[in-house]
N, C-alpha and C positions, 0 to 999 in steps of 0.2 A: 106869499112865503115870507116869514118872516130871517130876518139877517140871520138869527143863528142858524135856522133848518139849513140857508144858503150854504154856511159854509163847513153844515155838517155834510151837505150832497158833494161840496167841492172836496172836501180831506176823502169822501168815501170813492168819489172817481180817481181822485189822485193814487188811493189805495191802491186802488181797481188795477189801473195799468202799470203801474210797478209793480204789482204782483205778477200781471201780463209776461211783463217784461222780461222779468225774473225768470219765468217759467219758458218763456221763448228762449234765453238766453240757456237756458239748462237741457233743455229742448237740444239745440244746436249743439253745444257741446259734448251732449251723449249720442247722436248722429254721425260728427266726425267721428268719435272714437270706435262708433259700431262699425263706420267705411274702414277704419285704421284695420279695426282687427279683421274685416271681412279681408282685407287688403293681405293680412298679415298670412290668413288661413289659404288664401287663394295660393298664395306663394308655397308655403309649406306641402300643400296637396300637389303643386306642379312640381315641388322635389323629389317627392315621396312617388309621384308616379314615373318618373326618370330612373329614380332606385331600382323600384320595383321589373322596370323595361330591362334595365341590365342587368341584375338578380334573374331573369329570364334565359337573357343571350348568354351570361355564363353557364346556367347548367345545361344549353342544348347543348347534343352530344355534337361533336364535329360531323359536317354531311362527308359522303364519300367522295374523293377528291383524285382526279386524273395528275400524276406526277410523270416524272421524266428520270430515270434511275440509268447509271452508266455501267456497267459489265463489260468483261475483255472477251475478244476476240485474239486467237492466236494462227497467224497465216503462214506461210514457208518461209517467209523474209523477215517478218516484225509480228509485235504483240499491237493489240492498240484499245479503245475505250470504242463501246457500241453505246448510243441511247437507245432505251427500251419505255416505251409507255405501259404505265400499269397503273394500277385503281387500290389507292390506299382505300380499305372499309370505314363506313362512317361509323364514329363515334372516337378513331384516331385521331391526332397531330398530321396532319398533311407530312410536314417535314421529317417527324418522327417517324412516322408511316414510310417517309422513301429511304430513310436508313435501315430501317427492318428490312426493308425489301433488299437493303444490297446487302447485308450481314445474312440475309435467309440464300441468297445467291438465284440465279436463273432455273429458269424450266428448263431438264432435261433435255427435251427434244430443241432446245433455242442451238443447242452447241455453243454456245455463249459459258464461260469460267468466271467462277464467284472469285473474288480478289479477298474481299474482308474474313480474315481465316474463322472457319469451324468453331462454335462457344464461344464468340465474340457478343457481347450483349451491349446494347442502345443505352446508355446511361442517363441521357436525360439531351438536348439540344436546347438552345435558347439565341435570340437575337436582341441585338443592340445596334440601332442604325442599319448602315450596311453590312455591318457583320453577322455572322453565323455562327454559332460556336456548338461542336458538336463531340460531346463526351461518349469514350468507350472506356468497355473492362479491359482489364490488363492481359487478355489473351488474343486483340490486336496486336500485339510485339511478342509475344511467349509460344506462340503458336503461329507466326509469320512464316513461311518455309525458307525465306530468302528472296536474292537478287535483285540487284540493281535495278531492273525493267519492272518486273513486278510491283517493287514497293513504288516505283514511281507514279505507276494504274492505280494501285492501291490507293493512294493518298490523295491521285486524281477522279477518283470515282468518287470518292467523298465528298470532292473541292465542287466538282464540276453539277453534282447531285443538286448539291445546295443551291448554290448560282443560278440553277433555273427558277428559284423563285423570285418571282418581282425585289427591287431593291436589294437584295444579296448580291453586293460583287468582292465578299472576300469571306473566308472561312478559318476559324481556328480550330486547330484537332486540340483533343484532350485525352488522355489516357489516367482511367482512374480518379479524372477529376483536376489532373494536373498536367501541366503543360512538358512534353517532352523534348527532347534532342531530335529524335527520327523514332521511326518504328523501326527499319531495320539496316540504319547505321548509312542510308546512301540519300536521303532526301530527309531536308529539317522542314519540323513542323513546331517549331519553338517560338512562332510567329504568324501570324496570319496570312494567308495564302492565296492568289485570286485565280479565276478560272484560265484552265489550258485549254483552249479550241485545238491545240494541233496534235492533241494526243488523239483527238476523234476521227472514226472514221464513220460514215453511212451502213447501216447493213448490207 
């Protein structure tokens, strides 16, 4: 082989693996970037199926829920608060569910008296921490019939309703959406209220 063939074979190997090289190196470079984006999709699809999971759990309807709703008893000596177990239907508010029940009032044959007056409607209820805040219409106070002992059941059937659900230990009334004095002038409810155990008695 003469010199120049030599160092035409040496410039054409040298060619050779710098092209190599080149192409290795571009090689690599579009490999990360396909891990990057595979990287990038993977994540994307694990958010999108969290979305998806709770776009789920929001529209099942509520299942039916066993509550604990308070109603008076009136004996020869005193009036006092009964619990009653009952079964909000599903697709309600558990909580919403156990103020209907006590604005709807007891079964007849319980002997048991509704406290929350006749055309009282559920306005909406919501929590924050341990509170509970639970809105009525304005025929909670305009349709109260009176008295002291009364409005006291009244306002603790409410109190003590709520309180039975986990973390609830204190209750705000609302009327109309706004905070009042009392419903009827003998117990304030212009603040937040926690449960009475000694208004209850056993059936």
């Amino acid at each position: 082989m003469s010199r120049w063939q030599f160092w035409i074979a040496i410039f054409i190997a040298l060619a050779l693996a710098g092209w190599s090289v080149g192409v290795s190196t571009r090689l690599t470079r579009d490999l990360a970037r396909v891990e990057k984006d595979l990287d990038r999709a993977f994540t994307d699809l694990a958010a999108l199926s969290k979305r998806v999971s709770e776009m789920k759990a929001a529209v099942q309807p509520h299942p039916a829920a066993e509550v604990t709703v308070y109603y008076a008893r009136t004996a020869q000596t005193d009036s006092y608060l009964v619990p009653v177990r009952a079964t909000v239907p599903a697709g309600t508010d558990a909580m919403r569910g156990a103020l209907e029940l006590l604005a709807k009032g007891p079964a007849p044959e319980t002997g048991l008296e509704r406290l929350i007056p006749e055309g009282t409607r559920v306005l909406g209820v919501s929590t924050s921490g341990d509170l509970a805040t639970a809105d009525f219409s304005s025929e909670i106070r305009t349709r109260f019939p009176g008295g002291s002992r009364t409005e006291e059941l009244l306002v603790w059937s409410i109190v003590n309703t709520l309180t039975e659900f986990p973390g609830i230990a204190r209750v705000q009334i609302l009327v109309d959406g706004k905070r009042e004095e009392s419903i009827g002038g003998h117990v304030g409810i212009d603040a937040p209220l926690e449960r009475n155990p000694g208004l209850i008695r056993p059936q």
